[in-house]
C-alpha positions, 0 to 999 in steps of 0.5 A: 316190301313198303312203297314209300311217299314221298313228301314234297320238296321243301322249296315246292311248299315254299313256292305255294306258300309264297303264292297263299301270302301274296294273295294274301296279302291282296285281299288284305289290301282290296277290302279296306281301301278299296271295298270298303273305303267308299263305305266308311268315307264321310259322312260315314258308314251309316250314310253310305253302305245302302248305296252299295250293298252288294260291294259290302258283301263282296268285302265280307266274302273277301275278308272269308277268304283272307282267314281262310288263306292265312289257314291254307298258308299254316297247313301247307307249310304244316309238312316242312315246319313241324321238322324243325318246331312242331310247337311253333307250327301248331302255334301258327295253324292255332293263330290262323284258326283263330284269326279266322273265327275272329273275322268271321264275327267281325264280319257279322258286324259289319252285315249288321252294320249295313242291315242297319243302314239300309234301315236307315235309308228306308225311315224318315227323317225324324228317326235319325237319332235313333239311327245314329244312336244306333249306329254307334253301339253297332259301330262300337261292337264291330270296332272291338272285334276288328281290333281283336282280330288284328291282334292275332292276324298280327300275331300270326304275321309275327310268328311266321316271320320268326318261325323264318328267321329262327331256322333260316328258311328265308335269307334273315334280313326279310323275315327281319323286316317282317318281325320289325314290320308285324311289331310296329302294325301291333303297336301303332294300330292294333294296341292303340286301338285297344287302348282307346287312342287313334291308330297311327296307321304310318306304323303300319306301313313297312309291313306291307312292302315286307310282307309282299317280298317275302311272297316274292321271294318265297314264290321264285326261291322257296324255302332255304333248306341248307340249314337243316336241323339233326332232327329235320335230316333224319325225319326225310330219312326215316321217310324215305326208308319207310 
């Protein structure tokens, strides 16, 4: 006689994966306007981050932290979207570990970046060009991988919205807006910027209010599992009779 475990509920795991995305979604609006912003303002990061080191490293723990929840988010949701796409959610657990290993060297630039300024702080004033100078290869470096980890954090974003919509576990309409919102932050920041053009930062802005009701949403309804697949049925009833 087999005891059988039983898997949790489909809305349960869309709840906690609501409440990964909504924290998500605040460490990925705490670090750059509100951590970082004092650092990166005129006359710059160069300037500015020796005054407030320990702020810079709260942002860089921050940023751990975001890439480790886009992780928890593809791992919890791993049990309920493998019985509609396992390919789709290997796909989202590989983004998210990518996107994670990204930010981590992008956060190495950003504790060189305030090495180099408090080295900045410390020398005279007839070793300001070479600071400067400095400070654009540093800077440049750190500009590059931001940008290469906005592309797969947005990637990420992309998939999970569409791994959403294609089976309907949320209403469609918003994962909708989030597909339109993660095409239009890829488009407006993250392929400009690898372009060499400024970002168009108001590209980016519909992804936010998007990306916050799907949390919303996710934490009061969880997942929507009336447009269950074949496969899907019988994977919880070999479960159960197991």
């Amino acid at each position: 006689m087999s005891t059988a475990v039983s898997e949790p509920s489909a809305k349960g795991v869309g709840r906690t994966v609501g409440v990964l995305l909504f924290l998500h979604f605040a460490a990925g609006l705490t670090v750059p306007f509100i951590l970082l912003n004092p650092a990166i303002a005129p006359p710059g990061f160069l300037a500015n981050a020796a005054d407030i080191p320990n702020q810079v490293r709260a942002a860089v723990l921050l940023l751990f932290v975001g890439g480790a929840l886009a992780i928890g988010i593809a791992s919890t949701a791993w049990s309920v979207f493998r019985q509609y796409s396992s390919a789709m959610a290997l796909w989202l657990l590989a983004l998210a570990v990518a996107s994670f290993s990204l930010q981590a060297f992008d956060n190495a630039h950003l504790l060189s970046m305030l090495s180099l300024s408090q080295e900045y702080a410390k020398a005279g004033a007839d070793k300001a060009d070479l600071f400067q100078a400095l400070a654009v290869v540093v800077g440049s470096a750190r500009r590059w991988s931001h940008y290469s980890f906005l592309l797969v954090i947005g990637s990420w974003i992309f998939l999970l919205n569409a791994l959403l919509y294609r089976f309907r576990l949320v209403p469609r309409a918003l994962a909708a807006l989030g597909l339109v919102g993660s095409l239009l932050q890829i488009a407006g920041v993250t392929l400009r910027g690898l372009l060499g053009y400024a970002p168009e930062t108001r590209l980016a802005m519909p992804l936010a209010p998007a990306y916050v009701t799907l949390a919303l949403w996710l934490i009061v309804k969880g997942f929507n599992e009336r447009h269950r697949p074949l496969e899907a049925q019988a994977h919880r009833a070999g479960a159960a009779g197991a």
